[in-house]
N, C-alpha and C positions, 0 to 999 in steps of 0.2 A: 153265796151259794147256800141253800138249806140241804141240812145235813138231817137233820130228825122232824116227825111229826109233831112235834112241839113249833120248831120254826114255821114251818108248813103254817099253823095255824095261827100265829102271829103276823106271819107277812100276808096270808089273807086277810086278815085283821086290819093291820096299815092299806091295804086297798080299798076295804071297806071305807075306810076311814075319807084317802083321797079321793075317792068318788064322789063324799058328802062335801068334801071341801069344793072339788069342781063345781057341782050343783050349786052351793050359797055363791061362791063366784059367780056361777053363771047368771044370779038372778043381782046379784047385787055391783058387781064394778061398770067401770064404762069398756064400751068397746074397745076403744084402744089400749086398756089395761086389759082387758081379758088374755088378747091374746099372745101378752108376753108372759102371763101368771100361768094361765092350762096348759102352755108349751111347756113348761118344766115339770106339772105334774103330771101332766101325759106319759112324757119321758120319763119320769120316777113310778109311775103306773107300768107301763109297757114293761120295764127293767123287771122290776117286783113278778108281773105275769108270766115272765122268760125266766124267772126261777123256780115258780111255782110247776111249770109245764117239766122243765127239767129233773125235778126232783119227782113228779110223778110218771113219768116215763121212764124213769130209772129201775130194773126189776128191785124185789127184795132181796137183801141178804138171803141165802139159804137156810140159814141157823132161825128165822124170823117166820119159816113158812113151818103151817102144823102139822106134827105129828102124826102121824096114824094111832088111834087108838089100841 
């Protein structure tokens, strides 16, 4: 679960990450390796994107929103 905009931007980060690995997979294993390898990162993809969704549909704290000048 991300708890802060710090996490937020790191578990984006590790997606980025697994996207590039699917990609050189995808260009480099054999077929029948591929699709026991992208199953798991899919799954470690999809997870990561169901956190990211959750924590931004989350409102803000109140004490977080500004001010009126």
């Amino acid at each position: 679960m991300i708890t802060s905009d710090q996490e937020l931007q790191v578990t984006q980060e590790r997606i980025a990450e697994f996207h590039r690995w699917l990609t050189q997979i995808r260009q480099t294993a054999r077929s029948e390796e591929f699709d026991a390898v992208a199953g798991s990162y899919r799954l470690e993809i999809e997870r990561m994107q169901a956190d990211v969704l959750d924590y931004l549909l989350r409102p803000l704290p109140t004490s977080r929103h500004r001010q009126p000048a």
